[in-house]
N, C-alpha and C positions, 0 to 999 in steps of 0.2 A: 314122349319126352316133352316135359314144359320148360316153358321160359319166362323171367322175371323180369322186367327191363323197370327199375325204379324212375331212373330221370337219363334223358339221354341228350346233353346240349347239341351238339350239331346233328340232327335228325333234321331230317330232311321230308319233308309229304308234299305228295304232288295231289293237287286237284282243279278244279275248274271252277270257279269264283261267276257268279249270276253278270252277266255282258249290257245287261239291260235294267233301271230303273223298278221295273214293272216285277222283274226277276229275285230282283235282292227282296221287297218290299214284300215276297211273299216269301220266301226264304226267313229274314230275320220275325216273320210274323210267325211261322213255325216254329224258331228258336225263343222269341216269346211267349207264345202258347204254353209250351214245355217248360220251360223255366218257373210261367203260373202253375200249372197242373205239378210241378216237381215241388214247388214252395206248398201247396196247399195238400199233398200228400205227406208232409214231414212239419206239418203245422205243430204237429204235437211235441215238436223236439225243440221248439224256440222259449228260451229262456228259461230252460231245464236244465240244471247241475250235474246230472246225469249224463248228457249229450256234452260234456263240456263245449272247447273251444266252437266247434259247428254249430249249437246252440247258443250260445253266446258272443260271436262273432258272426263266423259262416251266413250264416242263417240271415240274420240280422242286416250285415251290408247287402244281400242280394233286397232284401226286401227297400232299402233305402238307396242304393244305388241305381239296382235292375228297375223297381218298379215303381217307388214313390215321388222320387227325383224327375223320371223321365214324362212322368204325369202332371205334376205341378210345371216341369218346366215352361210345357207352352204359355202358360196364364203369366209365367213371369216374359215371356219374349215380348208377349202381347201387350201389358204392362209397361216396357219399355217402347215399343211401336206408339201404342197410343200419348205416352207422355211426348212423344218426338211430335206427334201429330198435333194434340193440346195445344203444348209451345209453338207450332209455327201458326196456328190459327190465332192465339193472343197474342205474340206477333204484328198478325198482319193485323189484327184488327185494335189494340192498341199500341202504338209504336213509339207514342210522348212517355206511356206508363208503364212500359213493359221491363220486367222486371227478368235476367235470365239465371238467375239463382237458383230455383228448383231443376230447369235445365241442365245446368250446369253440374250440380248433383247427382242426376241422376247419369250425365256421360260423363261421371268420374267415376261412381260404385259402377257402370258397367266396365268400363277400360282397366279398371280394378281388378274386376273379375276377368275381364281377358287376360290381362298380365299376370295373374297367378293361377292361369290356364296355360299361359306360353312356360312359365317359369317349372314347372308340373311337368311340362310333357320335355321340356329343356333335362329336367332332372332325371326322367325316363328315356333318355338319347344317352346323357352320362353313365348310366348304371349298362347298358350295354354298347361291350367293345366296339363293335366292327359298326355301329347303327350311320346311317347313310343321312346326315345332317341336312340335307335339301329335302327331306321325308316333312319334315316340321314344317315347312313352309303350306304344307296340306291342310295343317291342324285350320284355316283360316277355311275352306273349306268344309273342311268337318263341322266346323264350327255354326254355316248360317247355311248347310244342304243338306247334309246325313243326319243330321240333327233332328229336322225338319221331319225326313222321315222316319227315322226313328220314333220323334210322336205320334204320329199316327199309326206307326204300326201296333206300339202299347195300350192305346187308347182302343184303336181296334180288338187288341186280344183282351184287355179288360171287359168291353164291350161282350165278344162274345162268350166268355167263359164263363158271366155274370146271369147270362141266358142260357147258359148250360150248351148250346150247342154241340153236337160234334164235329169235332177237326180232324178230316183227315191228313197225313204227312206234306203232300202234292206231292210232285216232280221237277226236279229241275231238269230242264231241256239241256242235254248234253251236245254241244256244238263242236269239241273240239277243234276252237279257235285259236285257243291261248299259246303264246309259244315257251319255251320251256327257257328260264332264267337262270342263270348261276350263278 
């Protein structure tokens, strides 16, 4: 006897989520991996009329999402860091002459961008009923630590897939810590 389950809104799955830093960081480095090795097996479907929407959509955001975005990103955090840095050294070092205009500039297009990060993920709390509004307050987290790891784990799996390496799955250590939520 088989079964067909298309979409099922309140399903529920229980699992056990990495407890430790060290844990996630190989965990989403596995789901990265996969995700290259799954784009670069189906390379042949992107921007082919034949494949429609997965080729021409599908396809396309993982590549610009998943893996482009997440690789540039650090250059641009850094780029921001150092502009912060620049400005307080001209600054100190001219104080009669100092002009904070580019400054300024540049923590507006970031607050910018935060704010149509907050407004995004404001709009993905509306679109689900029951979603738990103090959840968002996370996003500011997400924001300057997951982040964080997250590049290095893409940059890592770029890194080694580019060397051909093999990856095996690992393990995540099964702790049966977590207690069970409803």
């Amino acid at each position: 006897m088989s079964y067909n389950i298309g979409y099922e809104e309140n399903a529920i799955a229980w699992t056990e989520a990495p407890d430790r830093l060290r844990a996630l960081a190989k965990q989403r480095f596995r789901w990265a991996f996969g995700t290259l090795q799954c784009m670069r097996k189906h390379l042949d479907a992107l921007f082919r009329p034949r494949y429609g929407a997965l080729g021409f959509i599908a396809l396309p955001n993982v590549w610009i999402f998943q893996i482009l975005f997440p690789l540039i990103s650090p250059v641009m955090d850094l780029m921001l860091l150092y502009t912060l840095i620049a400005g307080g050294i001209d600054w100190l070092e001219h104080r009669e002459g100092y002009s904070s205009t580019n400054l300024r500039q540049v923590l507006f297009y970031y607050a910018l961008f935060l704010a149509i990060d907050w407004v995004s993920a404001c709009f993905a709390f509306i679109l689900e009923k029951k979603e738990n509004w103090r959840l968002l307050w996370w996003l500011f987290l997400q924001r300057f630590c997951y982040r964080q790891v997250m590049y290095y784990v893409m940059i890592k799996s770029v890194a080694v897939a580019t060397r051909g390496a093999a990856v095996g799955w690992g393990k995540l250590d099964r702790k049966a810590t977590a207690e069970a939520q409803s």
